[in-house]
N, C-alpha and C positions, 0 to 999 in steps of 0.2 A: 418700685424697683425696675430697672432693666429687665429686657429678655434672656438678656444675660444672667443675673443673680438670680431672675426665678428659676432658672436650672436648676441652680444648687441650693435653691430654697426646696424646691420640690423634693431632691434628694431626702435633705433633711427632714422634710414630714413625714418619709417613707421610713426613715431609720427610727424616729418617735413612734410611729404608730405599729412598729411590731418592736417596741420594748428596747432597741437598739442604740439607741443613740448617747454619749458619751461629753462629759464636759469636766472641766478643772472642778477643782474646789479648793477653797481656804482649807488648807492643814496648818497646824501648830504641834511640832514635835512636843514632846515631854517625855525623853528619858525610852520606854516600851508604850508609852501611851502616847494616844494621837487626839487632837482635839478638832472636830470638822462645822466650821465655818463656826468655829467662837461657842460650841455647843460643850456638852460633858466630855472630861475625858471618856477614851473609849482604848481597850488591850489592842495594841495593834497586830492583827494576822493575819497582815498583807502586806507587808514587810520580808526581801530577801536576805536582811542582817541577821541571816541564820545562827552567829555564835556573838551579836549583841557590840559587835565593834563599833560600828558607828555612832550608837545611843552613847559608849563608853567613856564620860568625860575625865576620869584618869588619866584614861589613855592620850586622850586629849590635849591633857595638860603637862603629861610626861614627853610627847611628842614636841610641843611646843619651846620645852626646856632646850630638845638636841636642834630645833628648826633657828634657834638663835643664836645658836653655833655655826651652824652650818652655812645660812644665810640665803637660802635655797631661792631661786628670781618666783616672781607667780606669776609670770608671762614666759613662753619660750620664742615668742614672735617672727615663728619663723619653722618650714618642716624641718626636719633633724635632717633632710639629703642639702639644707642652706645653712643655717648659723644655729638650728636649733638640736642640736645634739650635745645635753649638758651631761655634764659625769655625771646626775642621778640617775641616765637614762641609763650609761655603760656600768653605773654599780648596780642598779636593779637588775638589767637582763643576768649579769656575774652572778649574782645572788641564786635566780633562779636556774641557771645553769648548773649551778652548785649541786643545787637540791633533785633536779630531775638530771641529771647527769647525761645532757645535752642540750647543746645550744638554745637559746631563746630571743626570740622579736618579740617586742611593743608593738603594738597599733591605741588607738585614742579610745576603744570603747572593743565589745568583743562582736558590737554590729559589722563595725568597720573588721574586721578580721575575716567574718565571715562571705560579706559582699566583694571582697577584694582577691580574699584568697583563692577561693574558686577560678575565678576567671582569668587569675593569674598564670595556675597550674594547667590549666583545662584546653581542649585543643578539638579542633573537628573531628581526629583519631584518638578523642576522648569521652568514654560514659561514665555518667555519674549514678552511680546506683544509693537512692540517699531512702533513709523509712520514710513512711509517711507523715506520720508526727514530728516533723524536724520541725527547730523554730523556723519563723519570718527570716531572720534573717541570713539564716540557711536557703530559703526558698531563693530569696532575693539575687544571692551570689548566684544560685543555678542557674535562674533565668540571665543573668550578664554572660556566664559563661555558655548563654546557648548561644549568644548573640557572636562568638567565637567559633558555631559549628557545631559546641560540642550537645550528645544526646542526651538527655536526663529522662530518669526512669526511677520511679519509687513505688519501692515494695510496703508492701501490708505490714503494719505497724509490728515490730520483732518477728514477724513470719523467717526464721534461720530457712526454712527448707525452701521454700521462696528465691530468696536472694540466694540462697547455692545453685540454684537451675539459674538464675538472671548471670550468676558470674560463669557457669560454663560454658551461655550460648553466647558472651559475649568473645570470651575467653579464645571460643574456636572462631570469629568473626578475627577475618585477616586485616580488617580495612579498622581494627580498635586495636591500637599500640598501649592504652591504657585504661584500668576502672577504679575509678575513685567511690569506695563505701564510703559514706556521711552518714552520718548517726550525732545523737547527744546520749552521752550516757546517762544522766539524769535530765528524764525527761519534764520541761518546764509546765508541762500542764495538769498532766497525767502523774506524775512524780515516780514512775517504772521506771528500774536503773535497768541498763543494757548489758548483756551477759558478756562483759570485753572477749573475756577467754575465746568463747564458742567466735566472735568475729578474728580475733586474730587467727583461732585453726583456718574459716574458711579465707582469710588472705594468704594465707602458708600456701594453698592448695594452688594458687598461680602466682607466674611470675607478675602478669601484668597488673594486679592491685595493690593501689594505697590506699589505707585507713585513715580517715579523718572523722577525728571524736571532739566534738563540745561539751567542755565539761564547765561549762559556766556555773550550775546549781550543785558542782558536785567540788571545784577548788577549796578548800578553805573547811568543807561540810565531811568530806569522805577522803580514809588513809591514813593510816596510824601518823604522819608527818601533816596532815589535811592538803595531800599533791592530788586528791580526787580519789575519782573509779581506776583509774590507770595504777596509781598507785595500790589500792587496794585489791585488785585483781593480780597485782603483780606484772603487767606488761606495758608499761614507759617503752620501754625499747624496742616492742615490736609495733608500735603505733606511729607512722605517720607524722600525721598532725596531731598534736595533742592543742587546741584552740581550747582557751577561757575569757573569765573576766574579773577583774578585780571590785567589780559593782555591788557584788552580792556578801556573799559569808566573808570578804576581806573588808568589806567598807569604804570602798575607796573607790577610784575611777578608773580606766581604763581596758587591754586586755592584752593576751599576748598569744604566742605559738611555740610550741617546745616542737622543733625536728633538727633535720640531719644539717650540716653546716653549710653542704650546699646547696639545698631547698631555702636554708635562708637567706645565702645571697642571692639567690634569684629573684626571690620577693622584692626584696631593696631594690631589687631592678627593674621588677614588671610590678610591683605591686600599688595600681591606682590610687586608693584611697592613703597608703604609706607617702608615694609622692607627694602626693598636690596637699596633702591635708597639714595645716599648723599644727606642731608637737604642743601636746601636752602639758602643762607647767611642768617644770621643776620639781616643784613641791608640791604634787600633786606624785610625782614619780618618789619622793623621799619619804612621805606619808605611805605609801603603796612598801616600798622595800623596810620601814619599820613595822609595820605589824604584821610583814613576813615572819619575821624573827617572832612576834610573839604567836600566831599562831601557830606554826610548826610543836610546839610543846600543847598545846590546846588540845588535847587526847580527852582530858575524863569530861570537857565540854564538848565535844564529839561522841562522846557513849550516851552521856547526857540526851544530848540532842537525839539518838538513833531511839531512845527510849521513851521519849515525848513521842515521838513520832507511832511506834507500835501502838501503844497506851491508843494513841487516838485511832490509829486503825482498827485495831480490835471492839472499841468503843463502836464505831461504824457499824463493823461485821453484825455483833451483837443489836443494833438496829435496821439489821437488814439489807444495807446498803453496800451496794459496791464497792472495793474501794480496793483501786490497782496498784495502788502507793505500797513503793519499801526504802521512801525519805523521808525526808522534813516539808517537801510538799506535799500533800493530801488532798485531793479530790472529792468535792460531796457534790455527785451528778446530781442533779433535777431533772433536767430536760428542757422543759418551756423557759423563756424567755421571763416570764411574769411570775411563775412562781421564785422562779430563782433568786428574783428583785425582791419580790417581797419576805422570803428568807432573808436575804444579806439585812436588810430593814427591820424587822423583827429582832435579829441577834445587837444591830447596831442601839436598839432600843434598851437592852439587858444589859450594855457598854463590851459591845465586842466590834472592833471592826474588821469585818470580812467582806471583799471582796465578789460581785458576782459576775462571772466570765460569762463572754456571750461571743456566737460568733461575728466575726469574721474568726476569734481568735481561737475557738475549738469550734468543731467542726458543727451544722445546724442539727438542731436537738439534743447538743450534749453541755447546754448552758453550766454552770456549775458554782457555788461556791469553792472557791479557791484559797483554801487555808494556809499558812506557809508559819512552819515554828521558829520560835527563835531560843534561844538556850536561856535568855534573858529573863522566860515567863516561869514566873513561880508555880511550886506543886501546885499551891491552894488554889493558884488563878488556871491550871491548868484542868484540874476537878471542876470547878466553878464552868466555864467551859462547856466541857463536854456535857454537865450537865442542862447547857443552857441550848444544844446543838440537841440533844432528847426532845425539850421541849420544842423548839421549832420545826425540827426535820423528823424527827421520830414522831410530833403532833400532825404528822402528813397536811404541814405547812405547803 
């Protein structure tokens, strides 16, 4: 090889040799079961089809029925500000307008949402005060929007008393017109929802803050309608940005932003990755706006799912184990890189597939199995489980 590739040969023995390092593999869906590289089924719980729509081939096949109706293109060959702005686009955001009772943008995924928005709003007479736990792609926007001027500053993981000193000194700083709080309300790794309430009191308190919430793991999963945490804490209308994704507990692709009408024309205006980037299919937008309509009724498979989720908690507690989670994500820290591998390996042995997080993606030494429910999993496979999560981790695997 070059002196060139040994660079990034070197890298990569450095990423192998402390446990790190990351590759594809053959999957083969089936239904809740996943089959890895032509091997036994195995329960998939590492999967974000928190309420089992995308496994759902009724839904599938009933969807199929209206798509032959409709006739929906599966190219839009073009951004939606050129030729690619089809009615699904304008009955989808309608739709969700409807339901959060305020405007709504599309973007292609809820990556692109969050790297664009930021840097759209943000200004050199702007701080961004975000937690520390936010996702990647939270991170991603802030650093674009430094490149703007503006200051980013992240507080200790829900520290409330924290960020209320970080918004008074900014508050009284003459030369900061605005402070943007970032948060996810369900947080992606941790699986700790965010006390909306207690953030909206401390936006009340100045003029100069907007609240911006990702609720990617919480659409679809949390809210008597499944509009999230926003919904469920009851304040839509004092948030912001209300940022998601349609990837996860919808089944489908894309993301969007519920705010004020004229925060979103200005995005259409300033917002990068909305310009330059190709829309979406069609139908890909017309798949996304029908299993709106069925989730929204999707309640006793949201109670469901909140009771999967305790069940396993408490399971944890009772071995000891930490466990921050109050969703359908759920954390089983390890710590070391190696044991954590060989857990996920162990449970994959028993036919469970989980998942073992390592950093860059939480933080070093907080490796983890990363569990993630789906409403799909049976009682018995759900006992079955927790049973088999004793033996490996409660066997101080």
């Amino acid at each position: 090889m070059s002196e060139l590739l040994n660079h990034y040969a070197d890298k990569l023995s450095a990423l192998k040799s402390c446990h790190n390092h990351r590759q594809f593999q053959a999957l083969h869906h089936r239904g809740r079961f996943i089959c890895v590289n032509d091997g036994k089924p195995l329960l998939n719980l590492a999967s974000n089809d928190y309420l089992g729509i995308a496994q759902d081939r009724q839904l599938y096949e009933e969807f199929l029925d209206v798509l032959h109706e409709q006739h929906q293109p599966f190219g839009s060959s073009s951004s939606r500000l050129l030729t690619g702005n089809f009615d699904s686009f304008e009955r989808l955001e309608a739709q969700m307008a409807s339901l959060f009772g305020r405007p709504c943008l599309l973007f292609n995924s809820g990556y692109h949402a969050n790297i664009g928005i930021l840097p759209a709003i943000c200004d050199a007479k702007t701080v961004i005060l975000a937690d520390k736990l936010v996702h990647a792609s939270i991170i991603d926007g802030m650093r674009l929007a430094a490149q703007n001027g503006t200051k980013t500053v992240r507080y200790q993981h829900q520290n409330f008393d924290q960020l209320k000193l970080l918004i008074e000194k900014y508050h009284a700083d003459d030369s900061v017109e605005r402070i943007v709080i970032a948060t996810e309300s369900i947080f992606s790794m941790d699986g700790d929802v965010t006390d909306l309430v207690k953030l909206v009191s401390l936006k009340s308190a100045s003029q100069k803050v907007m609240l911006y919430v990702d609720e990617a793991h919480a659409i679809g999963a949390r809210g008597v309608r499944g509009l999230g945490c926003a919904e469920g804490y009851g304040v839509i209308e004092q948030i912001d940005f209300i940022v998601g994704a349609f990837g996860k507990a919808m089944g489908s692709v894309g993301g969007y932003c519920i705010c004020h009408e004229v925060l979103r024309d200005y995005l259409i205006n300033t917002m990068r990755p909305l310009i330059f980037s190709t829309a979406l299919a069609p139908v890909n937008m017309a798949w996304t706006a029908f299993v709106l309509e069925k989730i929204v009724n999707m309640t006793q498979a949201r109670l469901r799912l909140a009771a999967m989720s305790d069940q396993l908690s408490q399971a944890l507690i009772a071995m000891r184990l930490s466990c921050p989670s109050a969703s359908q994500i759920v954390p089983v820290i390890l710590g070391e890189n190696a044991r954590t591998l060989k857990a996920a390996d162990a449970l994959k042995q028993q036919g469970y597939y989980v998942l073992a997080v390592r950093p860059p993606t939480v933080p070093k030494g907080q490796s983890r199995l990363r569990i993630c429910l789906t409403e799909a999993i049976s009682d018995d496979e759900m006992a079955g489980f927790i049973q088999a999560l004793q033996r490996v981790v409660g066997g101080g695997v």
